[in-house]
Gaussian input, Z-matrix of N, CA and C with variables (Angstrom, degrees):
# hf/3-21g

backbone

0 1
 N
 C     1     B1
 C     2     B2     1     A1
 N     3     B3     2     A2     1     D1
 C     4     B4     3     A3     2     D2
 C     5     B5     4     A4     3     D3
 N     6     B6     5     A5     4     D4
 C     7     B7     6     A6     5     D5
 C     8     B8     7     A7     6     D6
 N     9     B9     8     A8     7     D7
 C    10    B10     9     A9     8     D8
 C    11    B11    10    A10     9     D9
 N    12    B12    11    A11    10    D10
 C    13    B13    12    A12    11    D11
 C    14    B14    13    A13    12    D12
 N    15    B15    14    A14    13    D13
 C    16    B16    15    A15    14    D14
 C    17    B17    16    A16    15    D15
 N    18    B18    17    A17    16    D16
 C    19    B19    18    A18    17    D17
 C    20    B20    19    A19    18    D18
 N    21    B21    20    A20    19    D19
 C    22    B22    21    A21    20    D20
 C    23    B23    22    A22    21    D21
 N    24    B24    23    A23    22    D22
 C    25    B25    24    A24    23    D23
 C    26    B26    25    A25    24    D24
 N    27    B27    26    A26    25    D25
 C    28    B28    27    A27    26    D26
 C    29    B29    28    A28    27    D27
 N    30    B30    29    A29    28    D28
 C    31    B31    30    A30    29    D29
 C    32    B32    31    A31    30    D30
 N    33    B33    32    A32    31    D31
 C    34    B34    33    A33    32    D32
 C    35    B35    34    A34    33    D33
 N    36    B36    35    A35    34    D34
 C    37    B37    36    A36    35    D35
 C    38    B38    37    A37    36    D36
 N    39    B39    38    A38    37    D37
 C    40    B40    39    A39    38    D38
 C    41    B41    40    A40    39    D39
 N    42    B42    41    A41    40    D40
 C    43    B43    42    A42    41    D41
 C    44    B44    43    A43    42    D42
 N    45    B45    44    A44    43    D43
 C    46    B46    45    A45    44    D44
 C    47    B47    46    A46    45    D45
 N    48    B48    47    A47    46    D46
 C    49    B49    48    A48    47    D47
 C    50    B50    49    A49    48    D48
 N    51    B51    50    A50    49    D49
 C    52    B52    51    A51    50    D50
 C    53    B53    52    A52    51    D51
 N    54    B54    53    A53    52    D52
 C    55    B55    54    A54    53    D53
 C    56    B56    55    A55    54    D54
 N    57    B57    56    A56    55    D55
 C    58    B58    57    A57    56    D56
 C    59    B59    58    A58    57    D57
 N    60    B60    59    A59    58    D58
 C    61    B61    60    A60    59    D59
 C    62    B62    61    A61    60    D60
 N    63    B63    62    A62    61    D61
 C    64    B64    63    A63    62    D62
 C    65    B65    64    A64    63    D63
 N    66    B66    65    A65    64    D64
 C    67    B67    66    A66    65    D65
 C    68    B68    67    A67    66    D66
 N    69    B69    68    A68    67    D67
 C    70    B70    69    A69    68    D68
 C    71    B71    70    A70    69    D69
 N    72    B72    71    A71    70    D70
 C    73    B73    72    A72    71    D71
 C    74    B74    73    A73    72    D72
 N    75    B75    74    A74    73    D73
 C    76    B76    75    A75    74    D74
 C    77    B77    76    A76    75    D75
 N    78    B78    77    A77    76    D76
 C    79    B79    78    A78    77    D77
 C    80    B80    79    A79    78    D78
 N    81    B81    80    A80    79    D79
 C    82    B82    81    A81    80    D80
 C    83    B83    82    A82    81    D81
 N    84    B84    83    A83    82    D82
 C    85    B85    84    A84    83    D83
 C    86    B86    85    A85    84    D84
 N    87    B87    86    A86    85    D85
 C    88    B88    87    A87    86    D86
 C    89    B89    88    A88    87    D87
 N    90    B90    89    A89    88    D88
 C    91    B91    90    A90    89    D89
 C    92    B92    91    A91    90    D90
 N    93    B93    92    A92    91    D91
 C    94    B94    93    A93    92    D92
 C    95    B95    94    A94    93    D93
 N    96    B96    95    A95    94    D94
 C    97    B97    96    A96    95    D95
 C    98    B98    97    A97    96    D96
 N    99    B99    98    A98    97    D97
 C   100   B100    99    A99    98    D98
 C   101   B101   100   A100    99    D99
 N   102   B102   101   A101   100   D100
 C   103   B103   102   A102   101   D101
 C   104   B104   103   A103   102   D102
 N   105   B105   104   A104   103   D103
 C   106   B106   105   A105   104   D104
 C   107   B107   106   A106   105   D105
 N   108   B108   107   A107   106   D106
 C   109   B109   108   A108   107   D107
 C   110   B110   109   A109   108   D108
 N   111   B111   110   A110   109   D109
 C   112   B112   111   A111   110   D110
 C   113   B113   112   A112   111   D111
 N   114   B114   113   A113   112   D112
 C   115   B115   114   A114   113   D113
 C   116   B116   115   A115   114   D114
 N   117   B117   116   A116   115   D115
 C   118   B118   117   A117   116   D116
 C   119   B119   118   A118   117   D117
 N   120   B120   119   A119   118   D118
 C   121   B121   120   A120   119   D119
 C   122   B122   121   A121   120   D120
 N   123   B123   122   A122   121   D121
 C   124   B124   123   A123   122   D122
 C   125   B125   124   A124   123   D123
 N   126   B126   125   A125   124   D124
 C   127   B127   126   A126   125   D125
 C   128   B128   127   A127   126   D126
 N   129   B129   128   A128   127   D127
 C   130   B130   129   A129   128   D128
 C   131   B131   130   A130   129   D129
 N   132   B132   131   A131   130   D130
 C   133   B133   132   A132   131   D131
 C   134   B134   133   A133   132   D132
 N   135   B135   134   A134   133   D133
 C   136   B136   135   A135   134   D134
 C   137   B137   136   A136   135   D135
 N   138   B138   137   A137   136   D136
 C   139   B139   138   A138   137   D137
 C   140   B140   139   A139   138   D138
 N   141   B141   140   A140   139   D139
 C   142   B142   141   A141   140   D140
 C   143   B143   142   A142   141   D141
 N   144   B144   143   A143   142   D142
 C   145   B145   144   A144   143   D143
 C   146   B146   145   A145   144   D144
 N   147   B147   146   A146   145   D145
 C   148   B148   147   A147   146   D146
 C   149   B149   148   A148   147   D147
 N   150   B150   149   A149   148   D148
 C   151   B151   150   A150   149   D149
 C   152   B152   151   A151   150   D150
 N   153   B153   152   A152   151   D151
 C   154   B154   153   A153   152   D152
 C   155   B155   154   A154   153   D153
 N   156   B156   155   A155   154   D154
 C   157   B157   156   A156   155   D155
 C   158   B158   157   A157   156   D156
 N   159   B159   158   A158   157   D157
 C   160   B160   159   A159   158   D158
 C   161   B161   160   A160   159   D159
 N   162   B162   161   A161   160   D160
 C   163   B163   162   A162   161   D161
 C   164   B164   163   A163   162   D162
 N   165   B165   164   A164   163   D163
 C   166   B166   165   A165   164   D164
 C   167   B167   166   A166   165   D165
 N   168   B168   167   A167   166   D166
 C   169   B169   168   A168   167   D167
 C   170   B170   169   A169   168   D168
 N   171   B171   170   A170   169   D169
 C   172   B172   171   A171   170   D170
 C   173   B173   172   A172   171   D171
 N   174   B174   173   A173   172   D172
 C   175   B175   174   A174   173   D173
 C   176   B176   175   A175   174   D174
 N   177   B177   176   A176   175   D175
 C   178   B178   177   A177   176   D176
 C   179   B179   178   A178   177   D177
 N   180   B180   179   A179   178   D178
 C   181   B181   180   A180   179   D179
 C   182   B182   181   A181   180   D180
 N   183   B183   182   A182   181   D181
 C   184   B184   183   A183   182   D182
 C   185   B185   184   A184   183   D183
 N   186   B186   185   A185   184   D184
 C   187   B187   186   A186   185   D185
 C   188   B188   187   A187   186   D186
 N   189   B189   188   A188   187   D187
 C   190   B190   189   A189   188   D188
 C   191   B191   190   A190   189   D189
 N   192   B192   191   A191   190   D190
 C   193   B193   192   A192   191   D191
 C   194   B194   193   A193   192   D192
 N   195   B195   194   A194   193   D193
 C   196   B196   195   A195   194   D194
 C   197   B197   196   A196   195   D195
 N   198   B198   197   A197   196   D196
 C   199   B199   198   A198   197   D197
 C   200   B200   199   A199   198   D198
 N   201   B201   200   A200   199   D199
 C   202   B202   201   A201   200   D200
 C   203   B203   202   A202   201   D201
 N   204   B204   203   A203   202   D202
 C   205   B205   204   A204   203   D203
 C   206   B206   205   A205   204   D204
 N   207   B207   206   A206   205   D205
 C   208   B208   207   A207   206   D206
 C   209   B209   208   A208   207   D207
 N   210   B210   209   A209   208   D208
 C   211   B211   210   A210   209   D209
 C   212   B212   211   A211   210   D210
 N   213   B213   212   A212   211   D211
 C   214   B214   213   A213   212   D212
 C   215   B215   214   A214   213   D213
 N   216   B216   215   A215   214   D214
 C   217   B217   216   A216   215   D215
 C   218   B218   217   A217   216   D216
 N   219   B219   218   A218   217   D217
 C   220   B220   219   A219   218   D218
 C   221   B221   220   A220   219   D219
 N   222   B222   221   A221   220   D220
 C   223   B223   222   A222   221   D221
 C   224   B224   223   A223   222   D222
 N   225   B225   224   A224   223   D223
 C   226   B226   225   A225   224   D224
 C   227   B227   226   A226   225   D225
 N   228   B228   227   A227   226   D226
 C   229   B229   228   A228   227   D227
 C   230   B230   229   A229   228   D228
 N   231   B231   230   A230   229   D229
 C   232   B232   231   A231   230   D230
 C   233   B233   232   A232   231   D231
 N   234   B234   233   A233   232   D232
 C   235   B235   234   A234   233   D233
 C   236   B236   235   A235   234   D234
 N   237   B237   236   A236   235   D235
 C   238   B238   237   A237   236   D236
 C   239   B239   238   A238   237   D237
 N   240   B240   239   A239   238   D238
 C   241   B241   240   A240   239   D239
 C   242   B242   241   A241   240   D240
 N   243   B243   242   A242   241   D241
 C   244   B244   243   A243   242   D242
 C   245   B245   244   A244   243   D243
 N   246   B246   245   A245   244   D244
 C   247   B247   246   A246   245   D245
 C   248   B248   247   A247   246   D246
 N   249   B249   248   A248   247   D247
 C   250   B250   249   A249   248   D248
 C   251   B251   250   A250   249   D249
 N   252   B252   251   A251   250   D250
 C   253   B253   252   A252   251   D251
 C   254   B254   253   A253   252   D252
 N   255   B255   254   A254   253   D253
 C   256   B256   255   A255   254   D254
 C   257   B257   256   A256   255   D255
 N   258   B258   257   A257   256   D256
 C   259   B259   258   A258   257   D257
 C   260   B260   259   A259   258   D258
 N   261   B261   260   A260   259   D259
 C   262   B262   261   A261   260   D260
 C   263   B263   262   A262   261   D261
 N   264   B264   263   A263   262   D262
 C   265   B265   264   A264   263   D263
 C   266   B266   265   A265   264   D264
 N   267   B267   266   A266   265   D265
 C   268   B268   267   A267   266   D266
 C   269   B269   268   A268   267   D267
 N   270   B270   269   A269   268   D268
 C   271   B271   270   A270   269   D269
 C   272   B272   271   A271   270   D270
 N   273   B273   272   A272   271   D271
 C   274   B274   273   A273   272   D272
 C   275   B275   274   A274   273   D273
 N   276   B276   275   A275   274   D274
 C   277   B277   276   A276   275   D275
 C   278   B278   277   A277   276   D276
 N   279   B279   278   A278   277   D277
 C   280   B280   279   A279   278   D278
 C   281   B281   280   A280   279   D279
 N   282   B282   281   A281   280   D280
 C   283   B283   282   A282   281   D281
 C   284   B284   283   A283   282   D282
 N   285   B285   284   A284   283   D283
 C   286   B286   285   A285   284   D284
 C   287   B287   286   A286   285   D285
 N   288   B288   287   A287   286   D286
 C   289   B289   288   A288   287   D287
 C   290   B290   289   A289   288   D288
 N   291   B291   290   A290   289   D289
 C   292   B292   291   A291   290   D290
 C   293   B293   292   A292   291   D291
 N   294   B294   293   A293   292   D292
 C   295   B295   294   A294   293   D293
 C   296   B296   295   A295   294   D294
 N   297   B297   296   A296   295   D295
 C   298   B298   297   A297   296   D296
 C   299   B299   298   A298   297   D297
 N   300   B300   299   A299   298   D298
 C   301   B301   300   A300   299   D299
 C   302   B302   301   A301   300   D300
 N   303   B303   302   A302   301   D301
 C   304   B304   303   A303   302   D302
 C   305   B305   304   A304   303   D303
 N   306   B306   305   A305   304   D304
 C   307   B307   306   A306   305   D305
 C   308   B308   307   A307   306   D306
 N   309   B309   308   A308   307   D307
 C   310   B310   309   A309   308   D308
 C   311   B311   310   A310   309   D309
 N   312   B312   311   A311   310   D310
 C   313   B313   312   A312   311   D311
 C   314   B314   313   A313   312   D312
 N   315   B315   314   A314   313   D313
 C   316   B316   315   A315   314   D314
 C   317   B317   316   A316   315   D315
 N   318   B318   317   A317   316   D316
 C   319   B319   318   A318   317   D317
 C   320   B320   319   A319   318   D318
 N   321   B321   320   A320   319   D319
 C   322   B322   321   A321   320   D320
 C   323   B323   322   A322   321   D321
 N   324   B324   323   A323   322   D322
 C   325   B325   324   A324   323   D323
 C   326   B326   325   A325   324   D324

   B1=1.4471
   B2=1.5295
   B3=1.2145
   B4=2.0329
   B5=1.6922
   B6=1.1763
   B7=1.6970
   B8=1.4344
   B9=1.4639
   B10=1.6301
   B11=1.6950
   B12=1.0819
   B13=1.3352
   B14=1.3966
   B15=0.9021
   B16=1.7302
   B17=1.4446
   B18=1.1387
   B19=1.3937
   B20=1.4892
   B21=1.4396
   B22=1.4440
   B23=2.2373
   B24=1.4097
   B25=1.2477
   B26=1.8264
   B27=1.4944
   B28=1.9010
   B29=1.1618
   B30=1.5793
   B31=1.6333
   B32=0.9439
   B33=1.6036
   B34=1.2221
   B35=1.4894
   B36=1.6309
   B37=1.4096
   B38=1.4988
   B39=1.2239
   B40=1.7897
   B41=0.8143
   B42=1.9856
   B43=1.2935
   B44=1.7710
   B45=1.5822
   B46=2.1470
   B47=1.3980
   B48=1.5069
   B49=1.2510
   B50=2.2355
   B51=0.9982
   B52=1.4978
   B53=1.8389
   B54=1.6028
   B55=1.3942
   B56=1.0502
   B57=1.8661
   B58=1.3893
   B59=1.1753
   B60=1.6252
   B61=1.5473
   B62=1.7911
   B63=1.7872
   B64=1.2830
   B65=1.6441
   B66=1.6523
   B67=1.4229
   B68=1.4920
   B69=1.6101
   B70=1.6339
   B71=1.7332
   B72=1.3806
   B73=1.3825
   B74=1.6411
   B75=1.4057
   B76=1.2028
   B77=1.4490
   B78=1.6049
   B79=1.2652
   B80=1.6678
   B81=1.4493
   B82=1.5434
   B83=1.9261
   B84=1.1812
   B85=1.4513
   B86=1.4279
   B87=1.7197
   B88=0.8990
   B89=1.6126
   B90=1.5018
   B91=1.8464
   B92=1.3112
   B93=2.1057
   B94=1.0246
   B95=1.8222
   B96=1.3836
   B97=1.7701
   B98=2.0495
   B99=1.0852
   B100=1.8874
   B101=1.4495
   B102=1.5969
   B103=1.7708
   B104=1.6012
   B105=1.1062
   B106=1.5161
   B107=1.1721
   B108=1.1603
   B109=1.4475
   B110=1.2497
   B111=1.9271
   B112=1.7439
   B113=1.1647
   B114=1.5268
   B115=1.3967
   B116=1.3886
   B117=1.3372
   B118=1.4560
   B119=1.7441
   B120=1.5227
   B121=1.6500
   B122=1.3153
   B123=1.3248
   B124=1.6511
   B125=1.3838
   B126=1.8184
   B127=1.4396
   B128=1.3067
   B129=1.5777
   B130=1.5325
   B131=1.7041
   B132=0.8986
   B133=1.5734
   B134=1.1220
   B135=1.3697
   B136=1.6146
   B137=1.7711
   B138=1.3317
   B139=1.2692
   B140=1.6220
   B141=1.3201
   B142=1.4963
   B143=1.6870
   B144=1.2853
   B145=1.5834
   B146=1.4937
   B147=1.2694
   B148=1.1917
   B149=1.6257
   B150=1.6532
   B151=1.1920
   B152=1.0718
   B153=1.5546
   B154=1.4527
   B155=1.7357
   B156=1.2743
   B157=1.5958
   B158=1.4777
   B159=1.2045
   B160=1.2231
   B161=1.4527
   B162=1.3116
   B163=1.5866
   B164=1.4181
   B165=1.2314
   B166=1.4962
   B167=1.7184
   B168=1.4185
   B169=1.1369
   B170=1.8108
   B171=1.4781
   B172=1.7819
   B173=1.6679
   B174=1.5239
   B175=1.3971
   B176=1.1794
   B177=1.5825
   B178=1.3609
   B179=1.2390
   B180=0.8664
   B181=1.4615
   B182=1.9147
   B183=0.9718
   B184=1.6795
   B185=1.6199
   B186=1.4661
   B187=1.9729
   B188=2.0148
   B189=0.9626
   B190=1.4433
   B191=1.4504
   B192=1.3565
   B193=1.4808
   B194=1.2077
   B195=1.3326
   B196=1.5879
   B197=2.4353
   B198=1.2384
   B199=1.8378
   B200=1.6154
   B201=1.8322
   B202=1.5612
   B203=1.8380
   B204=1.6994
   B205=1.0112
   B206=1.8413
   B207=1.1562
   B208=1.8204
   B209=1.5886
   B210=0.9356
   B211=1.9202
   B212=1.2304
   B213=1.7029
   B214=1.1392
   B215=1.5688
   B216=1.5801
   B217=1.2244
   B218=1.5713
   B219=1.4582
   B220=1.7379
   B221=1.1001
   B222=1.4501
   B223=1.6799
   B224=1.5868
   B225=1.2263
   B226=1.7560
   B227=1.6169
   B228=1.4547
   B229=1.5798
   B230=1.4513
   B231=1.1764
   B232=1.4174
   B233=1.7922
   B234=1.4207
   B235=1.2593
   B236=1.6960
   B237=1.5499
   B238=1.6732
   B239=1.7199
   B240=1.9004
   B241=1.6017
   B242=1.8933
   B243=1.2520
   B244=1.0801
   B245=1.5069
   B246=1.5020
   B247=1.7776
   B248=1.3757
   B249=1.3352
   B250=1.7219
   B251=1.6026
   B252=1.2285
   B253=1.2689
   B254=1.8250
   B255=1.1513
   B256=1.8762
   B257=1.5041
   B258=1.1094
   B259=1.3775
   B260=1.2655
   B261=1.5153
   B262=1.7933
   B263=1.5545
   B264=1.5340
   B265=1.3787
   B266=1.7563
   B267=1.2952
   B268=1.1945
   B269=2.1906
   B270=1.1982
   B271=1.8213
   B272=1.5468
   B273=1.4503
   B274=1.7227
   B275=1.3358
   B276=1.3545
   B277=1.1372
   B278=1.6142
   B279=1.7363
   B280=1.3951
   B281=2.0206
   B282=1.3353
   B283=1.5486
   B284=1.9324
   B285=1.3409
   B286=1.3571
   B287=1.5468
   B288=1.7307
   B289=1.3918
   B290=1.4251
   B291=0.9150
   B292=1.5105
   B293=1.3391
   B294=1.9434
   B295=1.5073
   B296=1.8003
   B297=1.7312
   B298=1.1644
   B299=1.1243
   B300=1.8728
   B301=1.1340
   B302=1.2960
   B303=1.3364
   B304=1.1356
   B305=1.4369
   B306=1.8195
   B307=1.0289
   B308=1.5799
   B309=1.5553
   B310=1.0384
   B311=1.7679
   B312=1.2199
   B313=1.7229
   B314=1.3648
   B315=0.9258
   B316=1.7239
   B317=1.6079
   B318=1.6285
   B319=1.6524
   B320=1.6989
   B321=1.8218
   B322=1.2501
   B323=1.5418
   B324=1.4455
   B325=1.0477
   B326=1.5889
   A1=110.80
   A2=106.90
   A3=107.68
   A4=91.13
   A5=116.05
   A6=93.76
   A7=144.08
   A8=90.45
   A9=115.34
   A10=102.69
   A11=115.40
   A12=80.77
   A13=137.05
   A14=113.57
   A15=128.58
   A16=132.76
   A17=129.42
   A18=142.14
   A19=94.03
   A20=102.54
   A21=90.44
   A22=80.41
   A23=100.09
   A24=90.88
   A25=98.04
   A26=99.81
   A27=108.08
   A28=76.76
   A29=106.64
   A30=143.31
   A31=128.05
   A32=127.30
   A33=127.43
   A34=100.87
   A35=101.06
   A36=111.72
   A37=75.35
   A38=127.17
   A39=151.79
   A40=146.37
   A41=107.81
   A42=138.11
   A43=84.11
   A44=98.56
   A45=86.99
   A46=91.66
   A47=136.54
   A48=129.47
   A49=85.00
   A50=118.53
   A51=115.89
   A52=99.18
   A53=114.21
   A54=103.38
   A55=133.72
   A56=108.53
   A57=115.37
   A58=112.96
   A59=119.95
   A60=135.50
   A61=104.69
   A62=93.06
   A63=108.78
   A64=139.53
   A65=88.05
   A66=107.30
   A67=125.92
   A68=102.60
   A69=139.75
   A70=118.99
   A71=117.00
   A72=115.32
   A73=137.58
   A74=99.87
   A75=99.70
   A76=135.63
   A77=98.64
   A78=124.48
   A79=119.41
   A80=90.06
   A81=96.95
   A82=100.52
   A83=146.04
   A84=122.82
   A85=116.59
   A86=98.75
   A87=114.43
   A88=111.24
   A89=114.65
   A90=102.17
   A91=92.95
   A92=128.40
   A93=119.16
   A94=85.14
   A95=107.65
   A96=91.17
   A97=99.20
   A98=81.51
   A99=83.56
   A100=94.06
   A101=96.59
   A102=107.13
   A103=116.82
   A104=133.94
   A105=118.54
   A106=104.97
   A107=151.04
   A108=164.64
   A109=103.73
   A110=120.52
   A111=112.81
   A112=109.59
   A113=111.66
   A114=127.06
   A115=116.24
   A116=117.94
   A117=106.29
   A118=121.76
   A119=104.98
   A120=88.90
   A121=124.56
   A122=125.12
   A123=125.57
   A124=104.88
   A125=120.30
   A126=123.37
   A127=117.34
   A128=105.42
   A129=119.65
   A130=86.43
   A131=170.63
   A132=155.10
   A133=90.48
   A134=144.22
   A135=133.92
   A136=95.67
   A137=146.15
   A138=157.08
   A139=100.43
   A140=116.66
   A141=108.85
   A142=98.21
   A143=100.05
   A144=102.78
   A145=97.49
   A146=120.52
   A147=107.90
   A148=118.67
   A149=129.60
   A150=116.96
   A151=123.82
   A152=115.55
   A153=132.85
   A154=104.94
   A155=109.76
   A156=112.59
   A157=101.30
   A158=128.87
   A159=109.00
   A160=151.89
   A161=103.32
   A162=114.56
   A163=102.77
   A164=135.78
   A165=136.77
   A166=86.20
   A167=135.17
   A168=121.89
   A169=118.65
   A170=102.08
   A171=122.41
   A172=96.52
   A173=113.37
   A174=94.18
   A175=120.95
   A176=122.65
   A177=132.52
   A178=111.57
   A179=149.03
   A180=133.31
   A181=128.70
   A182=93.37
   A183=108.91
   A184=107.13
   A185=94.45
   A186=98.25
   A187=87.23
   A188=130.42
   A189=134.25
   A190=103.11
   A191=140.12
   A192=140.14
   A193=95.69
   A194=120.54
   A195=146.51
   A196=105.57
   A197=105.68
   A198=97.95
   A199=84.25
   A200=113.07
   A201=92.90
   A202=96.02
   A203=103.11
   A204=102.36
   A205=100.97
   A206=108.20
   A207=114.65
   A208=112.11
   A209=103.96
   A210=128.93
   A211=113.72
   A212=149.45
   A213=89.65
   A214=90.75
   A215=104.36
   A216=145.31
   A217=106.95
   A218=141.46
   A219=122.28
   A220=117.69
   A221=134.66
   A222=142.11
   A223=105.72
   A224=116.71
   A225=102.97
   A226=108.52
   A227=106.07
   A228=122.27
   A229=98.44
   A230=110.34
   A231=124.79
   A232=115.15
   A233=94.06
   A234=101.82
   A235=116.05
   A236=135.69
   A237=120.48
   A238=71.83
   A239=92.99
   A240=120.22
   A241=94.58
   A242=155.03
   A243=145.28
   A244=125.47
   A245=85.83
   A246=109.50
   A247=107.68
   A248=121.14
   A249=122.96
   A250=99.51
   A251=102.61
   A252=97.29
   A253=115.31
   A254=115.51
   A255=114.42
   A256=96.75
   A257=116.51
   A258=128.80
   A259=85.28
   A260=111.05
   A261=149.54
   A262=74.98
   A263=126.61
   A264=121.45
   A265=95.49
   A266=120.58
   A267=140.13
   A268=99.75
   A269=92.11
   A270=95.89
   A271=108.41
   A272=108.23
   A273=112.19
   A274=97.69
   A275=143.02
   A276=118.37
   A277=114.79
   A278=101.07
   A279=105.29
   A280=115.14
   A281=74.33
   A282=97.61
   A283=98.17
   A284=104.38
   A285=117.32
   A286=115.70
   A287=119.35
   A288=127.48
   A289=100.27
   A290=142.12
   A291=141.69
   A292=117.32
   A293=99.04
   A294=113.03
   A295=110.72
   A296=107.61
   A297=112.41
   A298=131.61
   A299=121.43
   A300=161.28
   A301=119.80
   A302=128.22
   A303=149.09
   A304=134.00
   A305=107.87
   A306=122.28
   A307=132.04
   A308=127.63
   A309=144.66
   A310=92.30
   A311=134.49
   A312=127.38
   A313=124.18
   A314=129.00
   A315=121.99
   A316=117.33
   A317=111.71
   A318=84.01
   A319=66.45
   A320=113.98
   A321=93.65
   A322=107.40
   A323=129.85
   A324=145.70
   A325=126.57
   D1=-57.28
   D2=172.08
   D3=-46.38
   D4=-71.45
   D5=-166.92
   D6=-60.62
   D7=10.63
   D8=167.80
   D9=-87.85
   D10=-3.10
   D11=-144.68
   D12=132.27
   D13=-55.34
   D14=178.97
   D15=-79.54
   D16=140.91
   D17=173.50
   D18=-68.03
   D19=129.56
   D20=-172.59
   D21=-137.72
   D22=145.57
   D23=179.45
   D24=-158.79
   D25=140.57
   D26=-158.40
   D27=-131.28
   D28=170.98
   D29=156.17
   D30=-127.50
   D31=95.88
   D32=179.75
   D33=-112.73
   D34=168.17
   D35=-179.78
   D36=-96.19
   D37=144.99
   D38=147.37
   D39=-175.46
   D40=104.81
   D41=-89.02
   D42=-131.64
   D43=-2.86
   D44=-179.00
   D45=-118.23
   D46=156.53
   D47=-161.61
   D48=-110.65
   D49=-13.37
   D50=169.85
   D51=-53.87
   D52=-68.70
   D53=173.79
   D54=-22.27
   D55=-64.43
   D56=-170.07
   D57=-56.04
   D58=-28.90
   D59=176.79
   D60=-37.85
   D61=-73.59
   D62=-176.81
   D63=-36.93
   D64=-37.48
   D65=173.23
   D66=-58.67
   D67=-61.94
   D68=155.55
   D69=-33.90
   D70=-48.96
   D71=143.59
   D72=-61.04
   D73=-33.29
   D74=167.34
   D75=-54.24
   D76=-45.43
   D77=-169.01
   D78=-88.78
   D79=-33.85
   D80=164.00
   D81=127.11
   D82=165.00
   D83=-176.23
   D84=-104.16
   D85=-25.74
   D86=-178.64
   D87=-71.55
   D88=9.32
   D89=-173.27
   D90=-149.98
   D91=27.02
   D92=-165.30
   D93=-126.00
   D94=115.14
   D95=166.62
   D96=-100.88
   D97=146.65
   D98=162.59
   D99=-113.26
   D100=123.99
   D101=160.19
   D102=-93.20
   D103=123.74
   D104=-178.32
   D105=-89.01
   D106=122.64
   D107=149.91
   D108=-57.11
   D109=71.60
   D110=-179.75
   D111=-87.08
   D112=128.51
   D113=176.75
   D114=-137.19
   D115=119.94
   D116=-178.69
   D117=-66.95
   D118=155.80
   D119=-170.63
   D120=-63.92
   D121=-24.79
   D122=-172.01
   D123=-74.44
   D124=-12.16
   D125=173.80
   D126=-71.49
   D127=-43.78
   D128=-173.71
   D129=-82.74
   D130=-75.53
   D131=-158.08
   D132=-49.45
   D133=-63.61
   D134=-147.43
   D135=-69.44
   D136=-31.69
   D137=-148.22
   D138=-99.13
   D139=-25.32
   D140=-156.57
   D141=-82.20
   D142=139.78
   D143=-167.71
   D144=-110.64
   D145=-23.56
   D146=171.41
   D147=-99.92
   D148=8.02
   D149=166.37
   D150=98.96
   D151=-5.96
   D152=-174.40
   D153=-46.34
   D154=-74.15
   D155=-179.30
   D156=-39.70
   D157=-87.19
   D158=-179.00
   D159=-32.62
   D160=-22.28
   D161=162.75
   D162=-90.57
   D163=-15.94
   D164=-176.63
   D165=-78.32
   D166=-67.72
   D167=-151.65
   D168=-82.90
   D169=17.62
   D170=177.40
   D171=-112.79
   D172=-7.75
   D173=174.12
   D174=96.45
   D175=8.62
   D176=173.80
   D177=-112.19
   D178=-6.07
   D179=126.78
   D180=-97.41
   D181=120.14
   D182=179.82
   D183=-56.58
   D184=140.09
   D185=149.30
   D186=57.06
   D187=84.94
   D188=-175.08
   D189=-128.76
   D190=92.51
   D191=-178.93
   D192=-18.51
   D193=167.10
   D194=161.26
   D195=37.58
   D196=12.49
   D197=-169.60
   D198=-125.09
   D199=-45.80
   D200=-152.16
   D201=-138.62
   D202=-21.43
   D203=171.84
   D204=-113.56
   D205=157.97
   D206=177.53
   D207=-77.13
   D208=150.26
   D209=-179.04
   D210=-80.91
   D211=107.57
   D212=164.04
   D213=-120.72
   D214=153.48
   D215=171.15
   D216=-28.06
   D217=99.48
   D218=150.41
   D219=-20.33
   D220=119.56
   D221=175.31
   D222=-82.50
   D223=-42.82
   D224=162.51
   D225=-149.49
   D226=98.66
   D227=178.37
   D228=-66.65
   D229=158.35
   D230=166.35
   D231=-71.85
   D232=-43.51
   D233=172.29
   D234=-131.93
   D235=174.55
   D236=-179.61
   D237=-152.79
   D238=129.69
   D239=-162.95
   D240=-94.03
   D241=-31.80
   D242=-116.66
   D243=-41.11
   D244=99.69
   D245=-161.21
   D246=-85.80
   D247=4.32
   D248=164.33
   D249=-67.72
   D250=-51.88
   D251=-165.12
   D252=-106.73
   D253=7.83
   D254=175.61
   D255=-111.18
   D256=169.75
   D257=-179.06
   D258=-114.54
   D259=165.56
   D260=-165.73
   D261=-64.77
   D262=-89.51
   D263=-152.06
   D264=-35.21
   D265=-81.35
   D266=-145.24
   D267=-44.74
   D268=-40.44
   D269=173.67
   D270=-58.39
   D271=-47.41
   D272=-177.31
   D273=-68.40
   D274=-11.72
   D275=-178.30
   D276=-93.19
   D277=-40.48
   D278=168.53
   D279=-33.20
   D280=-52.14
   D281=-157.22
   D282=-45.73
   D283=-62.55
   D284=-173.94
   D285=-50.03
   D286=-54.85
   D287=156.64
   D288=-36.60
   D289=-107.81
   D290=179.47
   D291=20.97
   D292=-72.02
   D293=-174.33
   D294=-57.20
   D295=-40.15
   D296=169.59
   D297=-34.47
   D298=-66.11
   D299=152.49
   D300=-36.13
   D301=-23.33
   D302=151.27
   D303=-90.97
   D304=10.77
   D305=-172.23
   D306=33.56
   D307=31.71
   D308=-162.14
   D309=-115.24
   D310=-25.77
   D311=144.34
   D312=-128.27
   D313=138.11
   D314=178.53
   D315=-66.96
   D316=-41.22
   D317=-175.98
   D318=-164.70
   D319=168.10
   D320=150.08
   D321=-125.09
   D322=-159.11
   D323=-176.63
   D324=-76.65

């Protein structure tokens, strides 16, 4: 899809910064932003609607970012989201200024 052309933008949890490496080479650096989505952990437990952390920290789910397996931190994101404190709109907006500002869209609709 990037080599069409397109803004292409995913959400993964990926929790080893070697990955994010992998990806970022793949894709090229110049067309890879890493956004960090910083959230402290007692935020992301209070948010989980399905309970995951909590069954992660009884031991039913294995290898669980930040409970059983380690986090590690983006060393230089393109962008840092702090979603404790912005609302969903307010991130899409960062996000969009950015692309602006980065001349990668002119305005949108």
């Amino acid at each position: 899809m990037v080599d069409a052309g397109l803004i292409v933008i995913t959400a993964f949890i990926s929790p080893f910064q070697s990955d994010r490496d992998k990806v970022k080479d793949l894709i090229g650096n110049n067309r890879f932003w890493e956004v960090f989505i910083d959230c402290p952990l007692e935020i992301c437990e209070q948010r989980d609607p399905k309970g995951l952390y909590q069954k992660a920290r009884k031991g039913e789910i294995p290898d669980f970012s930040g409970i059983t397996s380690p986090y590690e931190p983006p060393l230089q994101p393109k962008l840092t989201l702090p979603t404790a404190d912005l609302s969903i709109d307010k991130c899409t907006e960062i996000i969009i200024q950015k692309l602006i500002a980065e001349k990668i869209i002119n305005h949108i609709h």
